[in-house]
N, C-alpha and C positions, 0 to 999 in steps of 0.2 A: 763216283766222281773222279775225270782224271786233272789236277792240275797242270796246266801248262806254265812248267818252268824248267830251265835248262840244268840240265847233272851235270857238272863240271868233270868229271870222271870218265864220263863217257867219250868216247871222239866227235858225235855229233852232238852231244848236249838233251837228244830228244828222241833217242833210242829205244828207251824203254815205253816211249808211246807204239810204237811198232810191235813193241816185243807182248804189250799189254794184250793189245787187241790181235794178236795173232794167238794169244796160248787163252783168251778167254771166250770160245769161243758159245760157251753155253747163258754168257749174258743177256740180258733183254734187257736194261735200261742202264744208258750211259750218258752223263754229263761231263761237258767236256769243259773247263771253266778257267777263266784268269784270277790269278791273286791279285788282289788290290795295286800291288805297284809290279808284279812281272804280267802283263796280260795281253800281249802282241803275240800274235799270230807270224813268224815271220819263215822264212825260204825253208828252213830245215825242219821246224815243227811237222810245217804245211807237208811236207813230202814224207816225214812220218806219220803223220796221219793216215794221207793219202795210201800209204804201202798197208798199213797197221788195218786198215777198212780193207785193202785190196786181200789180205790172208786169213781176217773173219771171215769174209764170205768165201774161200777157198775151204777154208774148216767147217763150214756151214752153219755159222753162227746168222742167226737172225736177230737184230734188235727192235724191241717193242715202242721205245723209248728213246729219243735224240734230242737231246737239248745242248745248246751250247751258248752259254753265261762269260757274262761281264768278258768280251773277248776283241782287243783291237787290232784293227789289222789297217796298214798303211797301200794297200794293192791290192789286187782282184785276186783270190785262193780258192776262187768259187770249184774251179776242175777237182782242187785237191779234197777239198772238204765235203762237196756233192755230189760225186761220183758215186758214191755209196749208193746214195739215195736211186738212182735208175737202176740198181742192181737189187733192191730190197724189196721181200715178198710182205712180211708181216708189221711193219710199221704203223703204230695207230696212233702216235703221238711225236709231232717238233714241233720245238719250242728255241724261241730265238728270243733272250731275252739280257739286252743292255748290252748290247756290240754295234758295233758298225759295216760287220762285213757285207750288209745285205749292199751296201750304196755305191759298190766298186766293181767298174768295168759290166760284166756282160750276169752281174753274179744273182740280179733278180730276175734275167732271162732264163738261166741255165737251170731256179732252183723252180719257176715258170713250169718248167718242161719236164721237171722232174716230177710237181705236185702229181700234176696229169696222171700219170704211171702207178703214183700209192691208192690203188681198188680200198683198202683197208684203214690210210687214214681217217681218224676220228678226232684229234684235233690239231691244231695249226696253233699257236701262239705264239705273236709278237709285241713284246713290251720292252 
């Protein structure tokens, strides 16, 4: 599980989301989730993410497992956060559960077109 909360330390606050998912590249299940009162998804997370997903799969890391918990987001992240998902061979399990991201902008098109793609999914969960 990785919490989305900002390091003060860091210059971006959310660096070590990048740094996670680029050096672990032999994981298979990753939850990606809000604390109770830090749980917004916002520009800098989003774009570490987004790189942090772009260097697993450069590393050839497959995930079996994607879930992403309790997480708000105020704007459409869909590019950043599902980009992944049209790049991934082995996926057998997302799960979306107690966020809002799916209701923003183009983000249940994009994750639409992404399902199509996972040969391998086995389950889908939204609660």
């Amino acid at each position: 599980m990785i919490p989305l909360v900002p390091i003060n330390q860091l210059k971006s606050g959310h660096f070590y989301l990048t740094s996670l998912l680029s050096k672990l590249n032999t994981l298979k299940y990753l939850e990606i989730t809000g604390l109770p009162q830090k749980n917004r998804i916002n520009d800098k997370s989003a774009k570490a993410l987004k790189k942090g997903f772009h260097n697993f799969l450069e590393e050839k890391g497959e995930l079996e497992v994607l879930s992403f918990h309790n997480i708000v987001v105020d704007k459409d992240y869909s590019e950043s956060l599902f980009e992944y998902l049209t790049n991934s061979d082995r996926l057998i399990s997302l799960r979306f559960s107690n966020t809002n991201f799916l209701l923003f902008g183009n983000s249940m098109k994009i994750l639409s077109k992404s399902l199509s793609q996972l040969k391998d999914l086995q389950e889908l969960v939204f609660d």
